[in-house]
N, C-alpha and C positions, 0 to 999 in steps of 0.2 A: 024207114024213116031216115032221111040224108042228116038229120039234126038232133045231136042227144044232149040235153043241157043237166049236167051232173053240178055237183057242188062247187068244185072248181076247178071245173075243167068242161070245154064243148068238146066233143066230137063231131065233127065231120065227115061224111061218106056216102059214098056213090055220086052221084048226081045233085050236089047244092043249086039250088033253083033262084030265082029271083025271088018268089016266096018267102024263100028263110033271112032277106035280107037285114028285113025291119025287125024281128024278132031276135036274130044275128046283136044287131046292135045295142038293142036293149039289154042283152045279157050281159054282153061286155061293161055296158054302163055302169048294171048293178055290179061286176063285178069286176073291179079294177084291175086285179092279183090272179082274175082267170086266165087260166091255160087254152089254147089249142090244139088239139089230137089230129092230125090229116091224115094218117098212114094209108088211110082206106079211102080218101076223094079220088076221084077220078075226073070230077066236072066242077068248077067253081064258076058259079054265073057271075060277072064281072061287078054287076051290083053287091054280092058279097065281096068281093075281093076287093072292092072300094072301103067297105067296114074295114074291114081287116088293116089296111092301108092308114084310116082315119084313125084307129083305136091304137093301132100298133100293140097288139099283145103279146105273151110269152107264148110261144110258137113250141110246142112238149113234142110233138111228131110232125117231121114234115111229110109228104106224101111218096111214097114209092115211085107213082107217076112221072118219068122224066121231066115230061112238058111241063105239067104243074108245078115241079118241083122250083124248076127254071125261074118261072113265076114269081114263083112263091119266095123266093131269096132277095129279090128286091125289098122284103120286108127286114134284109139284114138282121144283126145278131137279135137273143129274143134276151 
């Protein structure tokens, strides 16, 4: 399961699909003050990375993934 929505915090890993976009978003919605966990993504379908982008959330782990990481930092401080 690339998507685990805990209390406050999502994890992400492996492979985030387009799939988890819409579902992606909603959680952030409900949860303003959630976290996200990357340490274990590998693959972020750009449709998620548009959420991410849009919500701008508190970013708890980035990914080990160089590429991603790269990415992922244009999200600046969390």
């Amino acid at each position: 399961m690339p998507v685990e929505f805990r209390k406050r915090s999502v994890v992400l890993r492996d492979h985030v699909t387009v799939e988890e976009a819409e579902s992606l978003l909603s959680w952030l919605q409900d949860h303003p003050r959630g976290q996200v966990n990357l340490k274990h993504c590998r693959h972020l379908h750009t449709a998620c990375l548009q959420v991410l982008l849009a919500a701008r959330p508190s970013i708890r782990v980035m990914p080990t993934d160089p590429d991603l990481r790269r990415w992922l930092e244009t999200l600046g401080p969390s």
